[in-house]
C-alpha positions in Angstrom: -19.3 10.6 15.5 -20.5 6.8 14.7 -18.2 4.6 13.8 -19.2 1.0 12.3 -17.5 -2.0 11.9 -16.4 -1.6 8.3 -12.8 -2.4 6.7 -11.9 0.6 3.9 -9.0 0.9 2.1 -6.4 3.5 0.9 -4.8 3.7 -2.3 -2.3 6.4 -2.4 -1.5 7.2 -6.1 -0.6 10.9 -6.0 3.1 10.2 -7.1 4.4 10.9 -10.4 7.5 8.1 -9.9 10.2 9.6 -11.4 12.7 6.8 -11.2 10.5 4.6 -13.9 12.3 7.7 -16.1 8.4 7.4 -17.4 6.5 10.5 -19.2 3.7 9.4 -17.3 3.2 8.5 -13.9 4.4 4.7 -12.5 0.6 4.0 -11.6 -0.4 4.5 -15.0 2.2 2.6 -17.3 0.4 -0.2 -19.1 1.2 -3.4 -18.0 -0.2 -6.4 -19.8 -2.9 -4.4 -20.9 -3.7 -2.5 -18.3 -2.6 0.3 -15.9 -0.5 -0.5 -13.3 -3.0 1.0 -11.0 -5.6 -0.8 -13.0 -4.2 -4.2 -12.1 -4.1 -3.1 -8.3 -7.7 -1.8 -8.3 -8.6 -5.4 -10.0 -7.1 -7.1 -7.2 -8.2 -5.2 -4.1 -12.0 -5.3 -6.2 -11.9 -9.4 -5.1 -12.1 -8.4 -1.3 -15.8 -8.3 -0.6 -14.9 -7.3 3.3 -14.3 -3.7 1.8 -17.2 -0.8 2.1 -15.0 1.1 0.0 -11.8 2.1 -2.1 -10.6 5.4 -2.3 -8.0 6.6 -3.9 -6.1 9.4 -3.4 -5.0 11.3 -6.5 -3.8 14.4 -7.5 -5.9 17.6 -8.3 -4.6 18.3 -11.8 -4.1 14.1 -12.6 -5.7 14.0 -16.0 -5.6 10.2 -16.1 -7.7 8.6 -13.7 -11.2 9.3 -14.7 -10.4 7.9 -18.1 -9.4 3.9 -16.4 -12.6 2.1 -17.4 -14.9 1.1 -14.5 -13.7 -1.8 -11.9 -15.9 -1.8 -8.9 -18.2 0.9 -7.5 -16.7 1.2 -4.7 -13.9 3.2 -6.0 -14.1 6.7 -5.4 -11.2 9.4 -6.1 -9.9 11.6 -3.1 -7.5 14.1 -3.2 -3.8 13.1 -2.6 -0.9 15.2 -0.8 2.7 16.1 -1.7 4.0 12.9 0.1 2.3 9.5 0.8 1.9 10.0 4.4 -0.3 13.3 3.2 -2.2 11.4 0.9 -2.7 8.4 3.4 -4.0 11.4 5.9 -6.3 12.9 3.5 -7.7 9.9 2.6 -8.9 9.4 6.1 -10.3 12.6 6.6 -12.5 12.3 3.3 -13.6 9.1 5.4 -14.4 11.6 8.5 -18.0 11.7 8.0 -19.3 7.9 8.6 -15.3 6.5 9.4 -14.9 2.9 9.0 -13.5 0.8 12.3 -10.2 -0.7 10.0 -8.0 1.0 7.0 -6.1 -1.2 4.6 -3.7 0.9 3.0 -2.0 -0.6 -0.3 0.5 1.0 -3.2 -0.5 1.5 -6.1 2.4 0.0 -7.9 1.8 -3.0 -6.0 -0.5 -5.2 -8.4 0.6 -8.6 -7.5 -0.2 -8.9 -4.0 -1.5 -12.1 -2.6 -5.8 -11.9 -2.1 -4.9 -14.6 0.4 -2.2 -12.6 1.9 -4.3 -9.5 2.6 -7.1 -12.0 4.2 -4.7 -13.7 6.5 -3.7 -9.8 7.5 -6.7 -8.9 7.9 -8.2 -11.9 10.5 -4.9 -12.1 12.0 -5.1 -8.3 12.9 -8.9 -8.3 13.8 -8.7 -11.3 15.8 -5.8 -9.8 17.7 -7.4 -5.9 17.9 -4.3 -4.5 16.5 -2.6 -3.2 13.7 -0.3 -5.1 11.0 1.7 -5.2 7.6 2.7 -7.7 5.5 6.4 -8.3 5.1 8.9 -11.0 4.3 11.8 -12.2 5.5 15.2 -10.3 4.4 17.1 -13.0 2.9 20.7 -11.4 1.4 23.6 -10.3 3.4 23.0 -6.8 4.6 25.7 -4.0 4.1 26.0 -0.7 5.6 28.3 1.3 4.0 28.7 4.7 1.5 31.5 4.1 -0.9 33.0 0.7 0.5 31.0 -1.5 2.6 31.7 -1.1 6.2 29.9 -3.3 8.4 27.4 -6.6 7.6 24.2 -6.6 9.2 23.0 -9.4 11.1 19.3 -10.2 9.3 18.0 -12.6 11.9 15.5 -9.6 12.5 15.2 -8.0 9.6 11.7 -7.6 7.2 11.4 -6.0 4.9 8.0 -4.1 4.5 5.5 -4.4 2.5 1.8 -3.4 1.7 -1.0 -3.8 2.5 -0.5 -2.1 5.7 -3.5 -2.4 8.3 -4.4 -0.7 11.5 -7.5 0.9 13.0 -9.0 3.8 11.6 -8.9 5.9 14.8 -5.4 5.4 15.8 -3.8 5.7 12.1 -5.3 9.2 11.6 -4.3 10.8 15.0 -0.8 9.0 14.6 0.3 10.5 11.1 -1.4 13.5 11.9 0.7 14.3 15.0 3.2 12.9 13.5 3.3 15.1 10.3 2.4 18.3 13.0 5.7 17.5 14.4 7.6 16.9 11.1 8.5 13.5 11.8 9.3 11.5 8.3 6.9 9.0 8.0 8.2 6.7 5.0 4.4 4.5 6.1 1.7 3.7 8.1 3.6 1.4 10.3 6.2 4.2 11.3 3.6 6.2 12.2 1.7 3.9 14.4 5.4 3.0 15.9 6.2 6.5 16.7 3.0 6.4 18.4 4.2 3.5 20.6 1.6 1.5 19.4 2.1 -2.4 18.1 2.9 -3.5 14.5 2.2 -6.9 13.5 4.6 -8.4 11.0 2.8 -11.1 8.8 4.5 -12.8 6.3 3.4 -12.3 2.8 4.7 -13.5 -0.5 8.2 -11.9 -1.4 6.8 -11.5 -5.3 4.4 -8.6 -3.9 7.1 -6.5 -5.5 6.6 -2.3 -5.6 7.2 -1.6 -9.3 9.5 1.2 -8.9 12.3 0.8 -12.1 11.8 -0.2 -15.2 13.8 -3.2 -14.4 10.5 -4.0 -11.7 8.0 -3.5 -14.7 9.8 -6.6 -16.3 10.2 -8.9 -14.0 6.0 -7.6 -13.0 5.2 -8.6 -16.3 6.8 -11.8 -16.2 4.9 -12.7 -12.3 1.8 -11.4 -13.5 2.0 -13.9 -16.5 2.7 -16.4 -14.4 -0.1 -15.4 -11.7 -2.7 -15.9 -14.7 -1.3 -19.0 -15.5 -1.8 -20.3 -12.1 -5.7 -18.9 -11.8 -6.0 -21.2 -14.7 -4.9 -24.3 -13.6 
C-alpha cells in the first residue's frame, strides 16, 4: 500500500445532537446564515495543506447534499453509530491511497482558530507525533453526585478540544483495536493513549467552543459576530 505525505481531515457529522432539543440535527441548525456544519467546512476549506475533507454522514441524512458547494475537496463518507465508528470509517474510505497525517475536527465546532490548527499541525509534524488542541481548565473542579465531595487540583487539567491530529497509520489500528475490544473511546486522543502512544497538548483558543445546547448556539452567534468583525479590521 503507498502511502504519501499528505494531511486529510475527518469531519464526523453522523450525530443527530439531541441535547440542542433541535428537529434537526446540531450540524445543520442555521447559524448566521449558514449551517453549523457549513461554517466548519468554510473554515477547514482555508487550509491549503489538506488533499481532502471527508465527511462522515449518515446513510439516510437527507440534508447534506443540499449545503451549497464549499471546496472540492469535500467528499461524503459514511458515518457509524458513535464518533469513534465514524472517525474509523472515515479512514478506511481513505484505505486505498491513505494520506501520511489525519486532522479530525467536530462538526459543531465552527469557530476554531486557522492559526491554531497550523501551529498543531507543524508542531506535530515537526515532532513526528500525534496532538490536540486544548486549553487550560480554569474553574475550580468538583467531583461529586448530589453534594460536592472533593475539589480537584487543575494544575494538570485541559480540557480537550478539536482538531485532533495524529498519523494516519497509528490512528486507524488504535481505534480499531480499541473498538474490537470494546473500549469507550470518547476521541482520537483516548485511543492513541490506550495505545500507549504520545498526545501532544497544544494550547488553542478557549472560544473553539462545541456547540452542544442551545445556550452554545447563542453565545456561537455572538463569537462568530465578533470573529467577522475582526477579519475586517
Amino acid at each position: 500500500m503507498k502511502t504519501n505525505n499528505t494531511i486529510a481531515a475527518i469531519v464526523p457529522a453522523a450525530g443527530v445532537g439531541s441535547r440542542m432539543q433541535h428537529n434537526t440535527p446540531k450540524q445543520y441548525i442555521q447559524l448566521a446564515g449558514k449551517t453549523i456544519l457549513e461554517h466548519t467546512l468554510s473554515k477547514l476549506s482555508q487550509l491549503k495543506s489538506l488533499s481532502q475533507i471527508v465527511v462522515a454522514v449518515s446513510q439516510t441524512d437527507p440534508y447534506f447534499d443540499t449545503l451549497s458547494p464549499i471546496d472540492s475537496r469535500i467528499i461524503r463518507a459514511n458515518g457509524g453509530q458513535e464518533r469513534a465508528d465514524s472517525v474509523l470509517n472515515s479512514l478506511l474510505f481513505l484505505e486505498s491511497n491513505p494520506p501520511k497525517w489525519v486532522l479530525v475536527h467536530d462538526a459543531a465546532r465552527p469557530l476554531v482558530s486557522i492559526n491554531d490548527i497550523e501551529t498543531l499541525i507543524a508542531q506535530c509534524i515537526n515532532d513526528d507525533e500525534g496532538g490536540i488542541l486544548a486549553s487550560k481548565v480554569k474553574d475550580t473542579i468538583k467531583r461529586g453526585h448530589t453534594y460536592s465531595e472533593q475539589t480537584v487540583p487543575r494544575d494538570d487539567l485541559w480540557q480537550a478540544l478539536t482538531p485532533q491530529f495524529f498519523k494516519y497509520d497509528e490512528l486507524k489500528n488504535a481505534l480499531h483495536s480499541a473498538l474490537a475490544q470494546g473500549v469507550t473511546i470518547t476521541d482520537e486522543a483516548s485511543a492513541i493513549e490506550w495505545a500507549n502512544k504520545p498526545v501532544k497538548l497544544i494550547a488553542g483558543r478557549s472560544d473553539n467552543i462545541k456547540i452542544t445546547t442551545p445556550e452554545d448556539l447563542d453565545l456561537a452567534g455572538f463569537l462568530l459576530n465578533k470573529q467577522h468583525n475582526e477579519r475586517a479590521l
